[in-house]
C-alpha positions as CSV (number, residue, x, y, z in Angstrom):
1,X,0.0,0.0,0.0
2,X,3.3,2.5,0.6
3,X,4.6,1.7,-2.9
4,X,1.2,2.7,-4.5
5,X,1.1,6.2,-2.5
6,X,4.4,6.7,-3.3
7,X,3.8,5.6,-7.0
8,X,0.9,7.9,-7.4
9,X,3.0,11.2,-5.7
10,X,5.9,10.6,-8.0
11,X,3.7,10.5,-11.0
12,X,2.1,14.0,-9.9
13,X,5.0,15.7,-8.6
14,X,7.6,14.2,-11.1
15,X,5.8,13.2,-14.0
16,X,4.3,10.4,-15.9
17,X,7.0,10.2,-18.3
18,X,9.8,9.6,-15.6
19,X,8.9,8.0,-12.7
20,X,12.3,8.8,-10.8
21,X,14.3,12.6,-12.0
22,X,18.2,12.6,-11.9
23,X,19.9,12.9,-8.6
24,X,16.0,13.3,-6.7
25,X,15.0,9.5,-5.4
26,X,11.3,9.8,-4.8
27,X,11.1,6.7,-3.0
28,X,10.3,4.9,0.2
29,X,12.1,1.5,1.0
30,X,12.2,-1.1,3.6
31,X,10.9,1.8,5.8
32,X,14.3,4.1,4.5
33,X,14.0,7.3,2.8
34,X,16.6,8.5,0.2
35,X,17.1,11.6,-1.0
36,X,19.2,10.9,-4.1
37,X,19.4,8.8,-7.2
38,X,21.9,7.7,-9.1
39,X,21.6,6.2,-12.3
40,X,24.1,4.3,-14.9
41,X,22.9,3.9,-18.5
42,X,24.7,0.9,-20.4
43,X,26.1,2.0,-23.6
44,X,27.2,-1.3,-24.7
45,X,30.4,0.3,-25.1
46,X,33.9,-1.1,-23.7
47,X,34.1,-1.9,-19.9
48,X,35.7,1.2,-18.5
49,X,36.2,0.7,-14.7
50,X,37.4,4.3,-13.6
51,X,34.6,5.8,-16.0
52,X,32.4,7.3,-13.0
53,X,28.9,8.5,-13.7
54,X,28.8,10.4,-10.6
55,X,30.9,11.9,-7.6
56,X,29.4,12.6,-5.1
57,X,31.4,13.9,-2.1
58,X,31.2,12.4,1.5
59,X,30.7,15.9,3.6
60,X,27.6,16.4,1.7
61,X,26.0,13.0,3.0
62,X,23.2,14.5,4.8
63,X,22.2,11.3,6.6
64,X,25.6,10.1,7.6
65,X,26.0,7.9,10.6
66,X,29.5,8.6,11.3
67,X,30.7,7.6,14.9
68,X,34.1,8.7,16.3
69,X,37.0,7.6,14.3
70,X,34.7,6.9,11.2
71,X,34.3,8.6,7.5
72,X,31.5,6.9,6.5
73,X,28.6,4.9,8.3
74,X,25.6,4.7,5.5
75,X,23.2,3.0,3.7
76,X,22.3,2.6,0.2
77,X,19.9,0.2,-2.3
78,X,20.9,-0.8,-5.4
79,X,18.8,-2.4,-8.3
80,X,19.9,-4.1,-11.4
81,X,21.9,-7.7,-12.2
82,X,25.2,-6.2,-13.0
83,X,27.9,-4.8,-11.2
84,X,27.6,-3.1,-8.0
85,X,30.1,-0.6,-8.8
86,X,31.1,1.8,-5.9
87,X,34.3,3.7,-5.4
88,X,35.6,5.9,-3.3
89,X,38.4,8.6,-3.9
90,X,40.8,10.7,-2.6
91,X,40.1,13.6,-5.3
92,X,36.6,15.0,-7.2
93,X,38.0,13.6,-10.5
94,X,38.3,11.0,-13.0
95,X,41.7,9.0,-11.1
96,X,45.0,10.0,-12.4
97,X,47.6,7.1,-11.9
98,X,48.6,7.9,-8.1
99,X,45.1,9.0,-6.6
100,X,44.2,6.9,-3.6
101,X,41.0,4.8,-5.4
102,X,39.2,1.6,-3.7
103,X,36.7,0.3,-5.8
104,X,34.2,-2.2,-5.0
105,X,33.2,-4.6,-7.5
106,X,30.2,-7.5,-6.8
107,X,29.4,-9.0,-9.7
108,X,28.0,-12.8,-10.3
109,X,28.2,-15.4,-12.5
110,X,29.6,-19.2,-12.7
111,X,32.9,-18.3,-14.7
112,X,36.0,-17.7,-12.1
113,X,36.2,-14.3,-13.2
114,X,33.3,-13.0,-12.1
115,X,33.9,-12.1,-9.0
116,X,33.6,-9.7,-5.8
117,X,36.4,-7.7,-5.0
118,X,38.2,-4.3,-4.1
119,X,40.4,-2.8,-6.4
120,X,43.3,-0.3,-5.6
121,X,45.1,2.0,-8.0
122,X,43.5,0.7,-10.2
123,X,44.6,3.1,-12.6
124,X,48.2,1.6,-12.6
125,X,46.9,-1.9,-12.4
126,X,43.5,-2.2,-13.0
127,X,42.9,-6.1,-12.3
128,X,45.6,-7.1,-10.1
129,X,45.2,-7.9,-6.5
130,X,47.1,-5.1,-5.0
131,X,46.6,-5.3,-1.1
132,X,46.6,-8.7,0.7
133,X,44.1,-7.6,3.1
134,X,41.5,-6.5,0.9
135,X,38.7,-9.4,-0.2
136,X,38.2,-11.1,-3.3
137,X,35.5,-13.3,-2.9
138,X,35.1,-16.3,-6.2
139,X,31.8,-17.6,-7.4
140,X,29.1,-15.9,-5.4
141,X,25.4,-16.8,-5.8
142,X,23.2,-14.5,-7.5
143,X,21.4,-11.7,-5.1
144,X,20.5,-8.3,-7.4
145,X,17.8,-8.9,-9.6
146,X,16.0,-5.7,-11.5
147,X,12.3,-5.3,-10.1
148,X,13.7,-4.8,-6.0
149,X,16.2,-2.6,-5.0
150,X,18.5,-4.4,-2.4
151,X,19.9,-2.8,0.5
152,X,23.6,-2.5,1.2
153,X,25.5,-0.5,4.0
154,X,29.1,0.7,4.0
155,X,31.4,2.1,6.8
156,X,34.5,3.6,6.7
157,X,36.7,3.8,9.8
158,X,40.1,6.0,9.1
159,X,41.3,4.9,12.7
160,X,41.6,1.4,12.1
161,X,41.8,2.0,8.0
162,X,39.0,0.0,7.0
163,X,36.5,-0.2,4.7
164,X,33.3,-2.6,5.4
165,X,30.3,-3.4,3.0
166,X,27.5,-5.3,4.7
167,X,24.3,-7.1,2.9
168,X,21.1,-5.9,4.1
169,X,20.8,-5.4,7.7
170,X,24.0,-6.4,8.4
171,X,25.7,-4.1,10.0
172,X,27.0,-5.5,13.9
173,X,27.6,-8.9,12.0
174,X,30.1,-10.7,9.7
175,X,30.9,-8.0,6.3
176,X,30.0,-9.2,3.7
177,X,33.4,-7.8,2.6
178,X,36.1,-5.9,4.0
179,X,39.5,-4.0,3.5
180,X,42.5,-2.8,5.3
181,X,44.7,-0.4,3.5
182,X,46.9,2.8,5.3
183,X,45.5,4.9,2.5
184,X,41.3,4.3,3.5
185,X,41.7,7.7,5.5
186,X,42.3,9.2,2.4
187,X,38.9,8.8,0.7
188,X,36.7,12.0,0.6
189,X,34.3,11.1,-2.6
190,X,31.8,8.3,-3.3
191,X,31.4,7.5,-6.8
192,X,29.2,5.1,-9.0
193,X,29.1,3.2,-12.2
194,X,28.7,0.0,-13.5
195,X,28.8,-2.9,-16.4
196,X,28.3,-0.8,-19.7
197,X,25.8,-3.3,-21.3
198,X,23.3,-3.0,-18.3
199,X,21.1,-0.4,-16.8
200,X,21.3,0.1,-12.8
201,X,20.5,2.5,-10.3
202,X,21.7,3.8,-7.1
203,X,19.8,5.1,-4.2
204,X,21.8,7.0,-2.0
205,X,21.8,8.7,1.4
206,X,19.2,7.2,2.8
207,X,17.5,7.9,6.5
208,X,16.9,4.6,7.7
């Protein structure tokens, strides 16, 4: 009954012909409200990892949960099959080879290289396996689909220079995945993109 209120107040205040504007979310989810949207268009051009469709930086996080000693502490939903492509940087830009980058890919599939993982420098060296302490997780099962928009929940701790993704309501349990690098307090910018032959959407600082 929510979705249908919600449904019909987006089509009056934003419009029949787009049910969500750029960079507005107009939507209520598992009892969370988010204030922007972020969408990535597939062009069914090359993959270009460091291509970001939007920076967005962290002090402007409105709903950010930050406790002592942390960067980060939010939530976000993402909807589509593939990737879940979320970065965060040291500077407002496209990377340059030595900007501080840690880019979180969760993609799935049956072939060994699809794969979850965190990428740094990725500039330099886009697919290697630079930090021993950052995950790369094989083979995972299947969880985004394109009709529900999944949460996921992110903190990042400069004390202890770590960055933790959890699934869903996660957070006070196991990550999902995690990594250690001296660089995480770094990172002032979240960015987003993902696999250029799919359409996928962010929703992003989200009261919850």
């Amino acid at each position: 009954m929510l979705k249908i209120v919600v449904y019909i107040f987006c089509v009056i205040f934003v419009g029949g012909g787009s049910f969500f504007t750029e960079g507005a979310a107009c939507e209520v989810i598992n009892n969370c409200k988010c204030d922007r949207e972020v969408r990535v268009y597939g062009s069914g051009t090359a993959y270009k990892l460091t291509d970001y469709k939007e920076i967005i930086p962290i002090k402007n996080i409105k709903h950010n949960k930050a406790l002592e000693g942390e960067i980060l502490r939010t939530r976000l939903f993402y909807q589509g099959v593939a990737d879940f492509s979320v970065a965060f940087l040291e500077k407002n830009r496209q990377p340059l080879g030595n900007d501080t980058v840690f880019q979180t890919i969760i993609s799935y599939g049956v072939r060994q290289h699809e794969s979850s993982m965190f990428l740094t420098n990725i500039v330099e060296e886009p697919w290697s396996e630079t930090h021993p302490r950052c995950d790369r997780l094989l083979n995972q099962p299947g969880k985004w689909d394109v009709f529900q928009a999944h949460p996921i929940d992110v903190v990042i701790n400069k004390d202890y220079n770590l960055i933790l993704w959890y699934l869903g309501d996660g957070i006070g349990n196991k990550p999902f995945m995690s990594c250690y690098h001296p660089n995480v307090g770094k990172v002032q910018y979240i960015a987003f993109n993902g696999w250029d032959v799919n359409n996928v959407r962010y929703l992003v600082d989200c009261v919850y």
